[in-house]
MILUMRO-694200 format. One line per 5 residues: for each residue x, y, z of N, C-alpha, C. Coordinates in Angstrom, 2 decimals. Layout:
! residues N
X/Y/Z/X/Y/Z/X/Y/Z; ...;
//
This chain:
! residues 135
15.22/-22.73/6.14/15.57/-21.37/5.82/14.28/-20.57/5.62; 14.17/-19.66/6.25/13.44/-18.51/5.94/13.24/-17.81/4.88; 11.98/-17.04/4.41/11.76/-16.75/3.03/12.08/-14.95/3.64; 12.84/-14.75/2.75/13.16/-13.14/2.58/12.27/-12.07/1.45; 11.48/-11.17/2.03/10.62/-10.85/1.14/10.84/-9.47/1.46;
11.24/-8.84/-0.02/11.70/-7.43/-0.12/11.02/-6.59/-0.94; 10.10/-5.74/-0.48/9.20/-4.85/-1.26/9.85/-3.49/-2.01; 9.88/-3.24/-3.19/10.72/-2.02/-3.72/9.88/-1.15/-4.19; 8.33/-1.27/-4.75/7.64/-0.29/-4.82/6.04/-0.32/-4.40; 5.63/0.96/-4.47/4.40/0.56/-4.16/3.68/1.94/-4.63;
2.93/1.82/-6.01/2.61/2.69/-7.27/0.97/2.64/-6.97; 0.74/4.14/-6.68/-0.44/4.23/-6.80/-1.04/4.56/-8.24; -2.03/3.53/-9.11/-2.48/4.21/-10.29/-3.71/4.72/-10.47; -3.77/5.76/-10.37/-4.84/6.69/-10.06/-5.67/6.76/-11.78; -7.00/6.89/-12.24/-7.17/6.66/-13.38/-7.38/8.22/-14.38;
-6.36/8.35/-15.52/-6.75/9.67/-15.86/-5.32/10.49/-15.18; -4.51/9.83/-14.47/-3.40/10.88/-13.84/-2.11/10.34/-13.86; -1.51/10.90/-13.95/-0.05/9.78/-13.53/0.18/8.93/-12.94; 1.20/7.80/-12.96/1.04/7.15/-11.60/1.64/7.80/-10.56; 1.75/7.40/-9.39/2.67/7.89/-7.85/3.45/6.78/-7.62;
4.54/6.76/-7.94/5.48/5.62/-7.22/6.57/6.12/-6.52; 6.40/4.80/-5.12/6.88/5.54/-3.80/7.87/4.30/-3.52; 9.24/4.55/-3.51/10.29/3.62/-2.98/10.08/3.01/-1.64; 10.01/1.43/-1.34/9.95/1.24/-0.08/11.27/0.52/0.45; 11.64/0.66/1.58/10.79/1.49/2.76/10.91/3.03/2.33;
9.52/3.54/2.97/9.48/5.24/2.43/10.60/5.52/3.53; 11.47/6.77/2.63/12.29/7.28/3.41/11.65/8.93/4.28; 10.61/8.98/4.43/10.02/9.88/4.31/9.30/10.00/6.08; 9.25/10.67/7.20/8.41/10.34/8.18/7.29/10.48/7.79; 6.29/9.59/8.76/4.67/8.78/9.25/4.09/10.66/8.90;
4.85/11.83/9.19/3.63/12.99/9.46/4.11/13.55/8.03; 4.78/13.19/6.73/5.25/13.85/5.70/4.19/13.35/4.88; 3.58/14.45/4.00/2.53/13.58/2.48/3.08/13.07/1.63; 3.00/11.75/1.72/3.56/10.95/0.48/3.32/11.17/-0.64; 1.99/11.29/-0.75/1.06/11.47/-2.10/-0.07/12.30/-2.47;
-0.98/12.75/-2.98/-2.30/13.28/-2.90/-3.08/13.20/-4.11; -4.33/12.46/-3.72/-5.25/11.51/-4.30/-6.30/13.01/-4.68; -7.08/13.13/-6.03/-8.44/13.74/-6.14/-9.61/12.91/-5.78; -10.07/13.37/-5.13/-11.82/13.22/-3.79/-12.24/12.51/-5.09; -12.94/11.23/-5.22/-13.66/10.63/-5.90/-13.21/9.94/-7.06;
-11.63/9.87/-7.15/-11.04/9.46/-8.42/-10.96/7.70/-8.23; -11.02/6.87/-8.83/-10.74/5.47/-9.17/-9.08/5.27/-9.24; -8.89/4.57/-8.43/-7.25/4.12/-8.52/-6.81/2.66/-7.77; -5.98/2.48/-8.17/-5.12/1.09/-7.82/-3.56/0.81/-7.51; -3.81/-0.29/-6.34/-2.39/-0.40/-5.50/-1.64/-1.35/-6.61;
0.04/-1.11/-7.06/0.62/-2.18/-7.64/2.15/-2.23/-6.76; 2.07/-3.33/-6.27/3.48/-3.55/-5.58/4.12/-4.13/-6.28; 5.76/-3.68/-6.07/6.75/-4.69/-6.84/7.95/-5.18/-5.45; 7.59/-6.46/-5.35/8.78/-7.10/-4.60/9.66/-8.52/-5.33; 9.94/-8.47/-4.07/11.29/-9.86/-4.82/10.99/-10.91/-3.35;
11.17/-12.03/-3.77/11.21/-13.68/-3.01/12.51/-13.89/-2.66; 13.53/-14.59/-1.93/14.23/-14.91/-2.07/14.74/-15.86/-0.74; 15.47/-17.30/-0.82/15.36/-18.48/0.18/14.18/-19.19/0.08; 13.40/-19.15/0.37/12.45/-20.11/0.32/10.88/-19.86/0.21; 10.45/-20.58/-0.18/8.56/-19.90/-0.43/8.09/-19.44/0.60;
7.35/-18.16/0.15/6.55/-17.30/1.20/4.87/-17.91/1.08; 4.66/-18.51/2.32/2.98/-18.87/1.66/1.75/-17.92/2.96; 0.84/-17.63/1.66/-0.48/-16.68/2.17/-0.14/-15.63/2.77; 0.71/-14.28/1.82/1.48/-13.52/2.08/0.12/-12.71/2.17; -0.24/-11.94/2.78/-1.57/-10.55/3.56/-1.14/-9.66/3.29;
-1.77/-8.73/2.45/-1.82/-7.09/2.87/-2.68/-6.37/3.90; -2.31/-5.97/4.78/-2.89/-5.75/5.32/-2.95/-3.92/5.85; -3.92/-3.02/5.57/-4.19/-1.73/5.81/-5.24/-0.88/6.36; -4.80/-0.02/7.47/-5.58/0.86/8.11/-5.70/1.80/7.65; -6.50/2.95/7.41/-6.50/4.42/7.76/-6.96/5.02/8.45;
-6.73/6.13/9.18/-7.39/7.16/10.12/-7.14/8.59/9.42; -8.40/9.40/9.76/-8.65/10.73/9.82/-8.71/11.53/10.97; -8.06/12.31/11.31/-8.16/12.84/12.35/-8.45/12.14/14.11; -7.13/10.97/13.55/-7.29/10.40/14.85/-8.59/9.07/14.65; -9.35/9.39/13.60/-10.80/7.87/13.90/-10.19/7.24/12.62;
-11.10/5.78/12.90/-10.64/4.95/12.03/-11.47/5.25/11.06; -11.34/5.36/9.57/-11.95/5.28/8.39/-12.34/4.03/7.46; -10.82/3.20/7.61/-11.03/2.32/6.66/-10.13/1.18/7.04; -10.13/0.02/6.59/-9.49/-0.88/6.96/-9.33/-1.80/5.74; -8.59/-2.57/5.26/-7.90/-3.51/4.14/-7.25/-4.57/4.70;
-7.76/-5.82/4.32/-7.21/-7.10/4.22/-7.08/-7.97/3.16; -6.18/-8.17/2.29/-6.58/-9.15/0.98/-5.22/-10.10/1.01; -5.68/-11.17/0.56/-5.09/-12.37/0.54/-4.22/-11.78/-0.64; -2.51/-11.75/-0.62/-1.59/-11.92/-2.16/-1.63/-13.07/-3.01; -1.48/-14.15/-1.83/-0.83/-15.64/-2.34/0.17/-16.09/-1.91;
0.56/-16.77/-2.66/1.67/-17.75/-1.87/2.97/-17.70/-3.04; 3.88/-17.47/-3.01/5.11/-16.62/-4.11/6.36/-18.02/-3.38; 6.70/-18.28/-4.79/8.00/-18.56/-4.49/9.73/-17.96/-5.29; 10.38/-18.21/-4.99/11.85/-17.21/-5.05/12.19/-17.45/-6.35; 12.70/-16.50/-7.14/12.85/-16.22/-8.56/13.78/-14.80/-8.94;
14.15/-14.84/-9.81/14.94/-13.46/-9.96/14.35/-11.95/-10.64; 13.59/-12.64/-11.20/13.08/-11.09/-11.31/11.60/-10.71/-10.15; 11.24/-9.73/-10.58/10.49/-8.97/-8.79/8.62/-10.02/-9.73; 8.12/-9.98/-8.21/6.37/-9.95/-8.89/6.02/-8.60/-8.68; 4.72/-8.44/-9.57/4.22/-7.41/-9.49/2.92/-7.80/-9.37;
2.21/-7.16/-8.44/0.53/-7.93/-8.00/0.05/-6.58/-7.70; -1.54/-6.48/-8.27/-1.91/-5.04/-8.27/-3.24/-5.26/-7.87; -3.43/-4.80/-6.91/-5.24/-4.84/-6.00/-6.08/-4.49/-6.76; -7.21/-4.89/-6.74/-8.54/-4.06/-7.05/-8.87/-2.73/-7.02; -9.65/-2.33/-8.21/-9.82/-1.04/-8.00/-10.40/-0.30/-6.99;
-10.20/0.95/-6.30/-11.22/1.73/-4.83/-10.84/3.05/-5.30; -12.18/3.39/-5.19/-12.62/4.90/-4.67/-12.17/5.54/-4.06; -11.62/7.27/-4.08/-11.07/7.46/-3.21/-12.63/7.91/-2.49; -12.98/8.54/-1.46/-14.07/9.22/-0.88/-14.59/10.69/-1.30; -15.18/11.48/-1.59/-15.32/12.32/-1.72/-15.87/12.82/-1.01;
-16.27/14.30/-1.43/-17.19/15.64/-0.46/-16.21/16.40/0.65; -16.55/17.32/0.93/-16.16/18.48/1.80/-15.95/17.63/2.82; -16.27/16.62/3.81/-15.83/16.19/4.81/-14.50/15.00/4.32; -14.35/14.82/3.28/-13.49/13.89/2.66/-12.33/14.30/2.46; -12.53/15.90/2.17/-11.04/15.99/1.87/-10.11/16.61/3.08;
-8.72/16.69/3.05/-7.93/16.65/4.04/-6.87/15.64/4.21; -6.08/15.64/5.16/-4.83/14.53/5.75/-5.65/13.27/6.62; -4.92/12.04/5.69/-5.17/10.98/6.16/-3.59/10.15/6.67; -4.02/9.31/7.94/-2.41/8.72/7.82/-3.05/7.46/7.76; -1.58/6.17/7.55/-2.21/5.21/7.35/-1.38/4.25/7.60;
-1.81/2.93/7.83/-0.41/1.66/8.17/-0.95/0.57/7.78; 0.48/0.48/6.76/0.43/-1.12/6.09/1.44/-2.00/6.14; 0.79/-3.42/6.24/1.95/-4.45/6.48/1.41/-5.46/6.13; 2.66/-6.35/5.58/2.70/-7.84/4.58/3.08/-8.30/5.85; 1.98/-9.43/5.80/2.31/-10.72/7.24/2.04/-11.74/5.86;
3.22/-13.13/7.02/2.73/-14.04/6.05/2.04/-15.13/6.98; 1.69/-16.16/6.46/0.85/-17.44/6.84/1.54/-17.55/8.71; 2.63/-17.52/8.67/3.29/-17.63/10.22/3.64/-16.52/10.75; 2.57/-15.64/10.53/2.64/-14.19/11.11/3.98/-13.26/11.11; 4.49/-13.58/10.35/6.18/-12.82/10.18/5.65/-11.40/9.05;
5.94/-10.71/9.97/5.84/-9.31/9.67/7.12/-8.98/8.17; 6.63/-8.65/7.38/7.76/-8.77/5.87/7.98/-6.86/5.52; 7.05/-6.29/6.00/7.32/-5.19/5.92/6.06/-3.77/6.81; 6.62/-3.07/7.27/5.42/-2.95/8.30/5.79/-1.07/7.89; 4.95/-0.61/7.31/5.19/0.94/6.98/4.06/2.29/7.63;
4.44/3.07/7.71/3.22/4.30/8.06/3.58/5.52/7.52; 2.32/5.93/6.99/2.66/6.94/5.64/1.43/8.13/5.93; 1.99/9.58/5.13/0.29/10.11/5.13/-0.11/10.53/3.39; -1.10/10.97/3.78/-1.44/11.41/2.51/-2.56/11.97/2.13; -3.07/12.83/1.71/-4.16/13.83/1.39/-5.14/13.37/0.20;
-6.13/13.83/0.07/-7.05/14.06/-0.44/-7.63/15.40/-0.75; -7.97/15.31/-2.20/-8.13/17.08/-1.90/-8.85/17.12/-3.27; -9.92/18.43/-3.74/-10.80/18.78/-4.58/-9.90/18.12/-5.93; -8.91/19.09/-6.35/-8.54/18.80/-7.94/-6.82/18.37/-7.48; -5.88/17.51/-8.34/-5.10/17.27/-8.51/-4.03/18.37/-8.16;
//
């Protein structure tokens, strides 16, 4: 049996601001702003999903961004290996920068997806989202 892996949020915590929490899958289209980050602020990814059937092992996050069409940035980090339980995990990345300066700010889009160890795509999303002087 196959491991069923269901992502329900994915909370940006920005430091000093509220959080942003965004229901997944976003119901929202790839060209709508999900969110908007202040140029130079410190913040962090926290996902909440659920396991369920059988262990998921060396579950990947994996993320692009582009600006205006070029690539900016790219994300790969190992989750782990989760097995099925009833209440959700919650696993929260390292802290990042957003970028700053006059060429920084503006619309970014971006695509992320949980592969696991046997390349099974668990959730595959594309979102946008801005950057901009003050909150």
């Amino acid at each position: 049996m196959e491991p069923e892996v269901t992502f329900l949020y994915l909370v940006i915590v920005p430091h000093g601001h509220q959080e942003i929490s965004l229901s997944l899958p976003l119901q929202k289209s790839a060209s709508d702003i999900a969110f908007t980050l202040k140029e130079g602020c410190k913040y962090s990814l926290k996902f909440t999903f659920m396991v369920r059937n059988n262990i998921v092992s060396g579950l990947v996050y994996e993320s692009r961004v582009w600006k205006s069409g070029l690539p900016v940035d790219q994300t790969h980090c190992m989750l782990g290996t989760f097995s099925p339980q009833r209440e959700p995990y919650v696993h929260v990345l390292e802290e990042e920068t957003a970028p700053s300066g006059a060429l920084a700010r503006g619309s970014y889009t971006a695509k992320t997806k949980f592969v696991d160890d046997d390349r099974r795509c668990h959730l595959e999303v594309s979102y946008s989202f801005e950057i901009k002087k003050d909150w």
